[in-house]
PLY file of the C-alpha trace (Angstrom):
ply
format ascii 1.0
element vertex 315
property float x
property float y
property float z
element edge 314
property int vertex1
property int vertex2
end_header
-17.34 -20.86 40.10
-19.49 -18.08 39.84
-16.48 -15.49 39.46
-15.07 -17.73 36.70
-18.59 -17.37 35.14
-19.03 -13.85 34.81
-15.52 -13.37 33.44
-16.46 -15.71 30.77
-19.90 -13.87 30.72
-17.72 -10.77 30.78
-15.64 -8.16 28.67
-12.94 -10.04 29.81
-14.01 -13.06 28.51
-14.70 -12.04 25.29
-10.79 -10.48 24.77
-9.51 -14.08 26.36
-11.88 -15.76 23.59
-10.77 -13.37 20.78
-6.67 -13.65 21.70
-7.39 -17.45 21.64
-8.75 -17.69 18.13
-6.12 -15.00 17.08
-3.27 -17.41 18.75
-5.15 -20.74 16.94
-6.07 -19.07 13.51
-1.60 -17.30 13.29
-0.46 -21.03 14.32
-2.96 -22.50 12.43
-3.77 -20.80 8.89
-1.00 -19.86 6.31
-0.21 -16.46 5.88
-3.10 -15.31 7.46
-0.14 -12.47 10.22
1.21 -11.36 7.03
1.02 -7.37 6.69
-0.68 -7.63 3.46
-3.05 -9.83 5.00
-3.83 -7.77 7.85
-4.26 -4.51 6.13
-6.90 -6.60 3.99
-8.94 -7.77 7.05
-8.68 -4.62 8.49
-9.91 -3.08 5.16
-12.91 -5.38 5.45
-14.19 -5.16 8.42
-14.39 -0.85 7.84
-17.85 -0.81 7.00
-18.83 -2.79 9.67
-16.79 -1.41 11.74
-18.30 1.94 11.01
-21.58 0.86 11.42
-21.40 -0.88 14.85
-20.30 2.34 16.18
-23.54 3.79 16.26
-25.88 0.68 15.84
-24.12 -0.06 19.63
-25.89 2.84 20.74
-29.36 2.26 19.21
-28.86 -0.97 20.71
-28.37 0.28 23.98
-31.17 2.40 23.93
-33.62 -0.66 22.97
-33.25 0.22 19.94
-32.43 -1.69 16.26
-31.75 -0.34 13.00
-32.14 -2.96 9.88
-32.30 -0.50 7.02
-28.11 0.10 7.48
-27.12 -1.65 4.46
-29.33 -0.02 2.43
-28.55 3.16 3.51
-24.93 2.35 3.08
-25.79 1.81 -0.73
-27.85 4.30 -1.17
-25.69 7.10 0.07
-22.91 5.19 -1.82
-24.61 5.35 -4.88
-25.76 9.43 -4.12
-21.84 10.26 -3.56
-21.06 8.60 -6.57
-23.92 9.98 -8.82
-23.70 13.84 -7.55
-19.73 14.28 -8.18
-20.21 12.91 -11.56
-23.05 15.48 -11.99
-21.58 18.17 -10.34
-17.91 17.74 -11.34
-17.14 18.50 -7.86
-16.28 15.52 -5.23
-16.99 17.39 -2.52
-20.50 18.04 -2.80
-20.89 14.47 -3.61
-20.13 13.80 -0.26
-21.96 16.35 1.05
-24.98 15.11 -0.79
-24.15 11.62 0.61
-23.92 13.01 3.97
-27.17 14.83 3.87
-28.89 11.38 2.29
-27.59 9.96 5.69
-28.89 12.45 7.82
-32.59 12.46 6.09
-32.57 8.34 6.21
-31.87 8.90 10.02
-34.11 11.33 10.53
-37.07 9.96 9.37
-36.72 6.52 10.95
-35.78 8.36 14.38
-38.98 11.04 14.17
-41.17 7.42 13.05
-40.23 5.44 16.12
-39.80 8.34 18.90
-42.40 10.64 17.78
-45.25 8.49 16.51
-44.43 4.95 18.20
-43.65 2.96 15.46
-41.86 -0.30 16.73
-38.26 0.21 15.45
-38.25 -3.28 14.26
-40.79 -2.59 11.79
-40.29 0.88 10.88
-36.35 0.61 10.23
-37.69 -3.15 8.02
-39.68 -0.59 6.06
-37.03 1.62 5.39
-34.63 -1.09 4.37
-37.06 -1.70 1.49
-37.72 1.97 0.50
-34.08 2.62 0.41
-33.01 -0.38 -1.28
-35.69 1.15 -3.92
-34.53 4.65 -3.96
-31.10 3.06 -5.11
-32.23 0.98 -7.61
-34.17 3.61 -9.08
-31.76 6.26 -9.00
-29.24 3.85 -11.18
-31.73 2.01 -13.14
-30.81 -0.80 -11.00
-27.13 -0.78 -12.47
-23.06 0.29 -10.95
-22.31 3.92 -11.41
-18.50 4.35 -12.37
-16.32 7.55 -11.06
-15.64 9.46 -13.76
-12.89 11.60 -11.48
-10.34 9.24 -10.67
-9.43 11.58 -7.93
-12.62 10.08 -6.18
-10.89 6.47 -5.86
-8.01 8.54 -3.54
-10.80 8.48 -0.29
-9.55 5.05 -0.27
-6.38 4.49 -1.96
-4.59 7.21 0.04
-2.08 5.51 3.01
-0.75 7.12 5.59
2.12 5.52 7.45
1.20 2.64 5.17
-2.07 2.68 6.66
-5.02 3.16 4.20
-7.33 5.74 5.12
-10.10 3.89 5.34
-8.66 1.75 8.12
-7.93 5.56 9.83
-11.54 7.16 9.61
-12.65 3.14 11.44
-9.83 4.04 14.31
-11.22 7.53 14.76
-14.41 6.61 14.80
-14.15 3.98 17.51
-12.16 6.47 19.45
-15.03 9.16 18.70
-17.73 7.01 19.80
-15.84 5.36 22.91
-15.39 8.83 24.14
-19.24 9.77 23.23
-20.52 7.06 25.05
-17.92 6.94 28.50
-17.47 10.43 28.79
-20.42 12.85 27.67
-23.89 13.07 29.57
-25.34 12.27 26.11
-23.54 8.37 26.43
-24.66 7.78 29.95
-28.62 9.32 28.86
-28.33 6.93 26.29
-27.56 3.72 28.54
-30.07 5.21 31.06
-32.59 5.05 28.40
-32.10 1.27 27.15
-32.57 0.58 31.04
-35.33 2.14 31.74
-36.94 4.37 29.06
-39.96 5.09 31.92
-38.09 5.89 34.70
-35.77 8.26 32.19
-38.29 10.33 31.51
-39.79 10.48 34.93
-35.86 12.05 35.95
-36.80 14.75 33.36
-34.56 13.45 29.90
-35.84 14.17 26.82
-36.12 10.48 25.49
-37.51 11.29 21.92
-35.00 13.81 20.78
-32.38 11.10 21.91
-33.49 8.63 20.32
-33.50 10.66 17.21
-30.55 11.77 17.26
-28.76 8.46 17.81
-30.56 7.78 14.67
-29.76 10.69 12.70
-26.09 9.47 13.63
-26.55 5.98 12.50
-27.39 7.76 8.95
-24.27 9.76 9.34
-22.00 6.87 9.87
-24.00 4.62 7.24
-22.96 7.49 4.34
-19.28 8.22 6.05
-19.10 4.06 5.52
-21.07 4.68 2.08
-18.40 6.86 0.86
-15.72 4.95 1.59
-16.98 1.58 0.03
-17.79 3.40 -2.99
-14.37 4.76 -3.49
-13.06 1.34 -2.30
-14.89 -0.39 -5.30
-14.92 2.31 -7.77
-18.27 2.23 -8.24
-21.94 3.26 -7.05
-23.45 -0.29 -6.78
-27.08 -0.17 -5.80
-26.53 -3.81 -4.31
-24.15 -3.45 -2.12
-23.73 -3.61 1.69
-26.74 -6.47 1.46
-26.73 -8.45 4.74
-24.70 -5.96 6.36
-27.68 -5.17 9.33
-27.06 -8.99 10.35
-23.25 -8.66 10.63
-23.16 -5.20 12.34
-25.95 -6.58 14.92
-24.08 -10.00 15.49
-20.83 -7.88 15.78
-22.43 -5.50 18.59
-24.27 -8.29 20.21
-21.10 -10.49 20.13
-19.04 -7.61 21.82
-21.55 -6.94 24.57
-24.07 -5.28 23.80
-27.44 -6.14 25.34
-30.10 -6.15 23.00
-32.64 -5.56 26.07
-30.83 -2.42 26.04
-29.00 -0.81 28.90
-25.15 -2.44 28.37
-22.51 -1.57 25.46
-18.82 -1.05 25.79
-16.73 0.36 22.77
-13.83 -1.94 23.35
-16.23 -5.06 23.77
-18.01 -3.81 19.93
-14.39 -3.48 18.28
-13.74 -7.33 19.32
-16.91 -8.39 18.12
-15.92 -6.52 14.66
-12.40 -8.08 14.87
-14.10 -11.39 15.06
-16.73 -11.29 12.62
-13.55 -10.30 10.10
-11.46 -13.07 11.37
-13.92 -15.77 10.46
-14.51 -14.50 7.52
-10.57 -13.81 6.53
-10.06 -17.30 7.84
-12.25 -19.03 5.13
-11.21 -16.98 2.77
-7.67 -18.04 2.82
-8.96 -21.79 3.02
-11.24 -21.25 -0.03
-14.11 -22.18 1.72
-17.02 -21.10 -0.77
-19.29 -18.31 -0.33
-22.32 -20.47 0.58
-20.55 -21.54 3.54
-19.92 -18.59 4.79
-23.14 -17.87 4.75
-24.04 -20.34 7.59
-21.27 -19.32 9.49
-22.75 -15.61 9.75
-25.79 -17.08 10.68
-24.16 -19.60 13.31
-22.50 -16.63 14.90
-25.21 -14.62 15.06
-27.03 -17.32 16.88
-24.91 -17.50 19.13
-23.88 -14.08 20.33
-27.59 -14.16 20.71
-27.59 -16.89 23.33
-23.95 -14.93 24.92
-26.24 -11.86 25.26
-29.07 -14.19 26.87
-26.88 -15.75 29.50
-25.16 -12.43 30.17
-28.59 -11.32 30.80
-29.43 -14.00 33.39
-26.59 -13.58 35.03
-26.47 -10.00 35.81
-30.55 -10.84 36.72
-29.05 -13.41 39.58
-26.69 -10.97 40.75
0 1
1 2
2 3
3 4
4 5
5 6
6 7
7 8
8 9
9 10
10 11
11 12
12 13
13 14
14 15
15 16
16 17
17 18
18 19
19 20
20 21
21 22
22 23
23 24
24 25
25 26
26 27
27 28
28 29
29 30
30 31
31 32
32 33
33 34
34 35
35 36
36 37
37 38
38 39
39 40
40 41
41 42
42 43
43 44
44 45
45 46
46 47
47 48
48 49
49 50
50 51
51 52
52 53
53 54
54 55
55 56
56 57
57 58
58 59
59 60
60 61
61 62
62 63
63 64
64 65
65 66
66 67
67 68
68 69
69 70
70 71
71 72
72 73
73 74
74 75
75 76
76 77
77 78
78 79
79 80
80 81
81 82
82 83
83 84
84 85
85 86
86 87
87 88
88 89
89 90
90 91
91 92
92 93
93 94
94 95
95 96
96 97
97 98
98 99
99 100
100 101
101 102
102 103
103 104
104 105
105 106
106 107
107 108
108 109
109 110
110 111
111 112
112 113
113 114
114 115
115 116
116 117
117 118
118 119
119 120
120 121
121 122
122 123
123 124
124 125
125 126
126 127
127 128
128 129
129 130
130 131
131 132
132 133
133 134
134 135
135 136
136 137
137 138
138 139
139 140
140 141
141 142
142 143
143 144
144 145
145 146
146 147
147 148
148 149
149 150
150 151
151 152
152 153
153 154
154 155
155 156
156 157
157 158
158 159
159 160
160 161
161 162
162 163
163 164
164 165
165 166
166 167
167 168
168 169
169 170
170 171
171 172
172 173
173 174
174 175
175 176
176 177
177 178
178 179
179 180
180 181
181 182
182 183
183 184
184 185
185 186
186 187
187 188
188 189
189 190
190 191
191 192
192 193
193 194
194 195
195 196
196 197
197 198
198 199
199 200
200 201
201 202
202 203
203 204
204 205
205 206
206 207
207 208
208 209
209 210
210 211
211 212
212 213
213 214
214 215
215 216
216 217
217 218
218 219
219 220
220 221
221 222
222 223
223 224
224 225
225 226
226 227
227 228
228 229
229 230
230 231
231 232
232 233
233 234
234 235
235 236
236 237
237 238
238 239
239 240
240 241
241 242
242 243
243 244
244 245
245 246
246 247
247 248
248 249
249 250
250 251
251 252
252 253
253 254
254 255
255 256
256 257
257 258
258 259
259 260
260 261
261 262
262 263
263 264
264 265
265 266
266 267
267 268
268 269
269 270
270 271
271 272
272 273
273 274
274 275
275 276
276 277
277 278
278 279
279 280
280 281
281 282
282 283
283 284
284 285
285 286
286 287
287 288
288 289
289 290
290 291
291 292
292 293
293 294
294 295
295 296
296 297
297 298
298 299
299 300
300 301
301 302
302 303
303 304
304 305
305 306
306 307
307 308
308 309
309 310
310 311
311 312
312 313
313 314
C-alpha cells in the first residue's frame, strides 16, 4: 500500500496520470492527434512552457515570482517598440532582453538583499510592470512594421515552428542546469534549508538573484516570441499567466516548500495544463469555463504538492 502510494505521490505517477488523459482525451475528443492539432497545442503551451523553466527553480529555492506575465508583456511590447524605432530587429531583442534582465534584477536584489518577502515584492512588480507597458503604448497594440519580425515565429524547421524549438531547448537547457551543474544542486540545497546553506559556506543571496535575473531572461525570450506570434506589442497580454506557470510547476512536482523539482515532472505539468485547455477548445466550451478549470487545477496540484509533502515527512 504504501509503495503504491508514493508512486502515485511520485514522478511516476504523474506520467501514468498524464498517458491516461492523453489515451482518454485521442479516444475520446475529435481530431484532437491530428498534426495540425498538435503543433497548435504545442504552440500554446510555449510561453508557459518557457516560463516554468525557471519559475521551477525559484520554486525550489522557496521562492515565487508573480510579476511573470507582466514581464512577458512588457518585454513584448519593448521588442516590438525598439525595432520599429530603430529599424533594426535585433536590437529590439536586445532591448527586450535587457528589460528582462533589469525586471529580474531588481526583484532578486529586493528579496535577497533587503528581505522583502518574495510574495509581496514580485505582487509589486506585477503592478509596476503592467504600468510601464501601458504607459509605454498609451495602453494600446503596437504593430511590426518589419514583417521580417513575424519570421521569429513563422519560421519551421522540419515542420516544426521555431517557437516549439527554443521551448525544447530550453527544457533541455534547464534539465541539464538543474541535474548536472553545482549551481542546480545549490539551488535545491537552498529551498531545503536556506540556514543550514549558508552555514556550509554558499552564497544564498547572489543565488537567489540570479535565478531571478534568469526568470527575466526567459520571461523576454517568451516575450519575444509571443509578440512575433501575434504580430503585435499588446500591453495586455500574458495576464494570468503567473497562475498557470505556478499550477504547471506545482502540478509536475515541484514543492512549493522548496527543496524538490524535476525537469521532466515540470514539462508534464505544462503538457497538461495545454491539454485541458486544447480539450475545451475543440468542444467549444466558453472562455468563462475555462476559467474555473485553471483555478480547479491549480487547487489541486496544490493539495498533490501537500500530500507529497506528508508523505516524504512520514518517510
Amino acid at each position: 500500500m504504501n509503495r503504491l502510494k508514493r508512486i502515485v505521490l511520485g514522478e511516476q505517477g504523474l506520467v501514468i496520470l498524464f498517458l491516461l488523459a492523453l489515451a482518454i482525451v485521442s479516444l475520446t475528443v475529435p481530431n484532437f492527434m491530428t498534426q495540425r492539432n498538435v503543433l497548435g497545442l504545442l504552440q500554446a503551451v510555449v510561453t508557459i512552457g518557457i516560463v516554468s523553466c525557471t519559475m521551477m527553480l525559484c520554486l525550489a529555492s522557496r521562492d515565487v515570482d508573480l510579476s511573470v506575465g507582466s514581464t512577458v508583456a512588457f518585454t513584448g511590447m519593448i521588442a516590438v517598440m525598439m525595432a520599429n524605432h530603430t529599424e533594426n530587429i535585433l536590437l529590439g531583442l536586445l532591448a527586450a532582453i535587457a528589460a528582462g534582465v533589469v525586471v529580474g534584477a531588481v526583484n532578486g536584489i529586493i528579496i535577497a538583499k533587503f528581505g522583502v518577502n518574495a510574495f509581496i515584492t514580485t505582487l509589486a512588480t506585477m503592478q509596476v510592470v503592467r504600468g510601464l507597458a501601458l504607459i509605454s503604448s498609451d495602453g494600446r497594440a503596437v504593430g511590426v512594421d518589419d514583417s521580417d519580425y513575424f519570421e521569429i515565429a513563422q519560421k519551421t524547421v522540419v515542420g516544426v515552428p521555431m517557437p516549439i524549438l527554443v521551448m525544447v531547448v530550453v527544457f533541455l537547457l534547464f534539465g541539464f542546469v538543474l541535474n548536472r551543474t553545482v549551481f542546480g544542486r545549490n539551488t535545491l540545497a537552498i529551498g531545503g534549508n536556506p540556514d543550514a546553506s549558508r552555514l556550509a559556506g554558499l552564497n544564498v543571496g547572489a543565488t537567489r538573484i540570479i535565478i531571478f535575473v534568469l526568470q527575466g531572461i526567459a520571461c523576454a525570450v517568451a516575450g519575444i516570441l509571443l509578440s512575433s506570434r501575434i504580430t503585435s506589442g499588446q500591453p495586455n497580454a500574458a495576464q494570468g499567466l503567473e497562475l498557470s506557470v505556478i499550477s504547471a510547476c506545482v502540478l509536475g512536482g515541484v514543492s512549493m516548500s522548496g527543496g524538490r523539482a524535476a525537469v521532466s515532472g515540470v514539462l508534464v505539468g505544462v503538457l497538461i495544463m495545454g491539454i485541458a485547455e486544447n480539450v475545451m477548445n475543440l468542444m467549444n466550451i466558453q472562455a468563462f469555463y475555462q476559467y474555473v478549470a485553471r483555478g480547479v487545477i491549480l487547487l489541486l496540484a496544490v493539495l498533490l504538492d501537500n500530500l507529497r509533502t506528508r508523505a516524504m515527512g512520514r518517510r
